[in-house]
MDAnalysis code that builds the backbone (N, CA, C; Angstrom):
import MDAnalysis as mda
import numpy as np

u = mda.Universe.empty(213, n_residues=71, atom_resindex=np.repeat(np.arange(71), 3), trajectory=True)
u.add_TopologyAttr("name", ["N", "CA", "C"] * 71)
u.add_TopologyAttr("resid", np.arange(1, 72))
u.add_TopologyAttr("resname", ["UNK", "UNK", "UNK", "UNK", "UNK", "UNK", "UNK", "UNK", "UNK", "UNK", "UNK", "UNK", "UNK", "UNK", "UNK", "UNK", "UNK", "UNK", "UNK", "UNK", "UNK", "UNK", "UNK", "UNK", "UNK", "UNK", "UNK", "UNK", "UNK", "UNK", "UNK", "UNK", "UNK", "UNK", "UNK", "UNK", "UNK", "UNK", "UNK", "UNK", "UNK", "UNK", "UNK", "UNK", "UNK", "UNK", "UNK", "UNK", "UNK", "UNK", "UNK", "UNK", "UNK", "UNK", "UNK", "UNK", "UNK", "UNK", "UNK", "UNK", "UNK", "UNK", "UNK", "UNK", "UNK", "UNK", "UNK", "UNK", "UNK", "UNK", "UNK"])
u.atoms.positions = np.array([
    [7.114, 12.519, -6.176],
    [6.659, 11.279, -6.757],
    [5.916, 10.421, -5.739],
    [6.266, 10.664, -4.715],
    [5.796, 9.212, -3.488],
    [4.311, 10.193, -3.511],
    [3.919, 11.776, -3.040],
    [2.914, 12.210, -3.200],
    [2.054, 11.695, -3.547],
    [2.422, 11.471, -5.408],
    [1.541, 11.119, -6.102],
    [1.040, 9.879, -6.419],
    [1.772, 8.865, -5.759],
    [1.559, 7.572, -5.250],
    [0.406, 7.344, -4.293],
    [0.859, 8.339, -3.225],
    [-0.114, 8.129, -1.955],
    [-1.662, 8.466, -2.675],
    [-1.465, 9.557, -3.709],
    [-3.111, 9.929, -3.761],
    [-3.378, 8.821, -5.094],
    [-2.639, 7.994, -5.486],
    [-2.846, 7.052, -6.089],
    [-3.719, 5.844, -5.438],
    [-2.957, 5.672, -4.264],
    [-3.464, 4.660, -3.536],
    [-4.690, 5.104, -2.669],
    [-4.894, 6.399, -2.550],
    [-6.477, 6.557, -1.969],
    [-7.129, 7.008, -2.725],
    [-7.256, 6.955, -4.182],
    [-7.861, 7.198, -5.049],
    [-8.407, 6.001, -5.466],
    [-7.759, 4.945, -5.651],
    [-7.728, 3.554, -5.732],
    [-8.827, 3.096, -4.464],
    [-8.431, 3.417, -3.116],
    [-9.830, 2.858, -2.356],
    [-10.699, 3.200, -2.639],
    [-10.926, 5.029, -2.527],
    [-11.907, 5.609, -3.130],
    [-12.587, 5.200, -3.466],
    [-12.553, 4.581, -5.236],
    [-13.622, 4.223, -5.661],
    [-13.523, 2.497, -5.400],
    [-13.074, 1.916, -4.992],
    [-13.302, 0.285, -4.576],
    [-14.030, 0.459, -3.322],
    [-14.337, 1.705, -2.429],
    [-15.008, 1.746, -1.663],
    [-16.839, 2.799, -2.150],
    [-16.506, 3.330, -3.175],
    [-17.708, 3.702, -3.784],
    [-18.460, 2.794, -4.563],
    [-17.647, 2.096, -5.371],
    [-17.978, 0.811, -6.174],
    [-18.383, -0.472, -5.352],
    [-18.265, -0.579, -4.204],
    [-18.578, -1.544, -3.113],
    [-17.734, -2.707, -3.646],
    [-16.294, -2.909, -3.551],
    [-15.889, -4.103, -4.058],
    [-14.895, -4.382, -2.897],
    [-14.651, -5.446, -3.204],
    [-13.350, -6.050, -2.427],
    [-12.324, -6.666, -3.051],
    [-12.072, -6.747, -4.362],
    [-11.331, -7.270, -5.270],
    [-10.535, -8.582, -5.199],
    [-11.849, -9.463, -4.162],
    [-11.462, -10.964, -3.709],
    [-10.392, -11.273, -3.071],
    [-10.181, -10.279, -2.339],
    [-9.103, -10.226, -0.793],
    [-9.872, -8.853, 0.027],
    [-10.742, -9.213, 1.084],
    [-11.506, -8.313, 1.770],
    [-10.570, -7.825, 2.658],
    [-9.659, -9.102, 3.446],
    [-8.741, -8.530, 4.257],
    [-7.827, -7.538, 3.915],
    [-6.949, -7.283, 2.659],
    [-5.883, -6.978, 2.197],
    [-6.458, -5.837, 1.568],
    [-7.442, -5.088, 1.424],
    [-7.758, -3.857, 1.075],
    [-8.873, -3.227, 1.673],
    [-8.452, -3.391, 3.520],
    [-9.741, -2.842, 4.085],
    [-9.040, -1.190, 4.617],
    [-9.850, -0.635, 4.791],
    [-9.038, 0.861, 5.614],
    [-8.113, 0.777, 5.900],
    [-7.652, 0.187, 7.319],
    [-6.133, 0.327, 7.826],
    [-5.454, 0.101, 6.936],
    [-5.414, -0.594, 6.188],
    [-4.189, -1.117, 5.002],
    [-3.896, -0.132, 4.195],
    [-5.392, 0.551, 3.468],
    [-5.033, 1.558, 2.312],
    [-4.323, 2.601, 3.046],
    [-4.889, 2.934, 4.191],
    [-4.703, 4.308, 4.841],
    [-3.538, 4.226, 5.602],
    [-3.002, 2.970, 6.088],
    [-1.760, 3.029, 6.581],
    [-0.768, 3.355, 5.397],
    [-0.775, 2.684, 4.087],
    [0.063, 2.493, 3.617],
    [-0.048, 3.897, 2.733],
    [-0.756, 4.551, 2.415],
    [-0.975, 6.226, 1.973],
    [-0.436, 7.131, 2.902],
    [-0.502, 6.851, 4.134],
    [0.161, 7.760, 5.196],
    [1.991, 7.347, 5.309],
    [1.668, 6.240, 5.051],
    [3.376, 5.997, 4.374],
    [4.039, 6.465, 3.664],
    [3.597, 6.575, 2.580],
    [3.806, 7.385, 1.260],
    [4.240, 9.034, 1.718],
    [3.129, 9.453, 1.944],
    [2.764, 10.729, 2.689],
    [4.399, 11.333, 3.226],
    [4.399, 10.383, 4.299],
    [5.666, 10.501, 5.328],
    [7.128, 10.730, 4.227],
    [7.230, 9.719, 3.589],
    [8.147, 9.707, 3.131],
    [8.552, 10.397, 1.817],
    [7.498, 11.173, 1.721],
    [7.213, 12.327, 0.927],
    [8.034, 13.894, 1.570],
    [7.287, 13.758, 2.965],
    [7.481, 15.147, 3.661],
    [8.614, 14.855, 4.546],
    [9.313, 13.668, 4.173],
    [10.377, 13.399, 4.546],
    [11.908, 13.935, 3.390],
    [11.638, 13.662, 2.639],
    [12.392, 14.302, 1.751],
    [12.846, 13.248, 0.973],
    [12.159, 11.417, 1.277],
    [12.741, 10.565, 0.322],
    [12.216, 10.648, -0.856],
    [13.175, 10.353, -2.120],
    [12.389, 9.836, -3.496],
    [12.704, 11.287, -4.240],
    [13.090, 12.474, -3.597],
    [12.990, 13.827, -4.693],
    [14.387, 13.992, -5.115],
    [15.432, 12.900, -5.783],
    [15.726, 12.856, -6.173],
    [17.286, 13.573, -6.075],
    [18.312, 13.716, -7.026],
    [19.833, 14.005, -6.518],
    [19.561, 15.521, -6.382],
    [19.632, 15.881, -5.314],
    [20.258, 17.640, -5.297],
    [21.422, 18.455, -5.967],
    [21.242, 18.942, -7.224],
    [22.518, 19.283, -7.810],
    [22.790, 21.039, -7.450],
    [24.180, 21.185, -7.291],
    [24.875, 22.151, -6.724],
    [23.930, 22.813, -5.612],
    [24.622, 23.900, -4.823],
    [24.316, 23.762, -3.713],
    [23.258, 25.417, -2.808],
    [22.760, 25.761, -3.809],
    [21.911, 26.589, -3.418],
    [20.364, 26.661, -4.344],
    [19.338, 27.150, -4.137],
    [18.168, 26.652, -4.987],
    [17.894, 27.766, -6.286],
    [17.400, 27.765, -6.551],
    [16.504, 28.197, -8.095],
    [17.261, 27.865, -9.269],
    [17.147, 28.634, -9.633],
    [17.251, 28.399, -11.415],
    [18.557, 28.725, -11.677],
    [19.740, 28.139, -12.476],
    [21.245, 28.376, -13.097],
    [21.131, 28.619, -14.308],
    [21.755, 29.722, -14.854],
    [21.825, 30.351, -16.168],
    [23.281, 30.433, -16.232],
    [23.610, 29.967, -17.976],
    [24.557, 30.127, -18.294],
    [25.016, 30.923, -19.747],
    [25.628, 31.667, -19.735],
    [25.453, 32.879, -20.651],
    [24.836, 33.976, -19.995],
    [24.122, 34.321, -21.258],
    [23.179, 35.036, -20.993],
    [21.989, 35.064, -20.270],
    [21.252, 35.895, -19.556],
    [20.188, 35.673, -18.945],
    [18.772, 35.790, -19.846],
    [18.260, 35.028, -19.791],
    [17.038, 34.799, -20.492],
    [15.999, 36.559, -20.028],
    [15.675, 37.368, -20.851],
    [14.416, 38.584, -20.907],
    [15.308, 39.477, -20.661],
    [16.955, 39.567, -20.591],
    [17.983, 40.990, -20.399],
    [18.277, 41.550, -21.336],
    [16.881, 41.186, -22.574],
    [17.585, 42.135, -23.780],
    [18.716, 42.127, -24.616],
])
């Protein structure tokens, strides 16, 4: 989720920087700001915050019953 935040927020300069705008705060949405705060995101992405509760304790998929394509 934070991922998709970050490319939210440089998607968002993106075009306020293709569109030539400043959205009447020049200071508050110049590079360092977007790009600090996307590399934030980023971090705390490949950090492991925000993905949510880990349930039981090894990975893939839990089947109960039957296995799903065993005929």
């Amino acid at each position: 989720m934070l991922a998709i935040a970050a490319a939210v927020v440089f998607g968002v300069y993106l075009l306020a920087d293709l569109l030539d705008t400043n959205f009447g705060a020049p200071d508050l949405f110049n590079f360092s700001t977007m790009a600090s705060l996307g590399l934030l995101l980023l971090a705390l992405y490949l950090a492991g915050v925000g993905r949510g509760s880990a349930t039981g304790t090894g990975t893939g998929r839990r089947f109960y019953g039957r296995r799903p394509g065993r005929g």
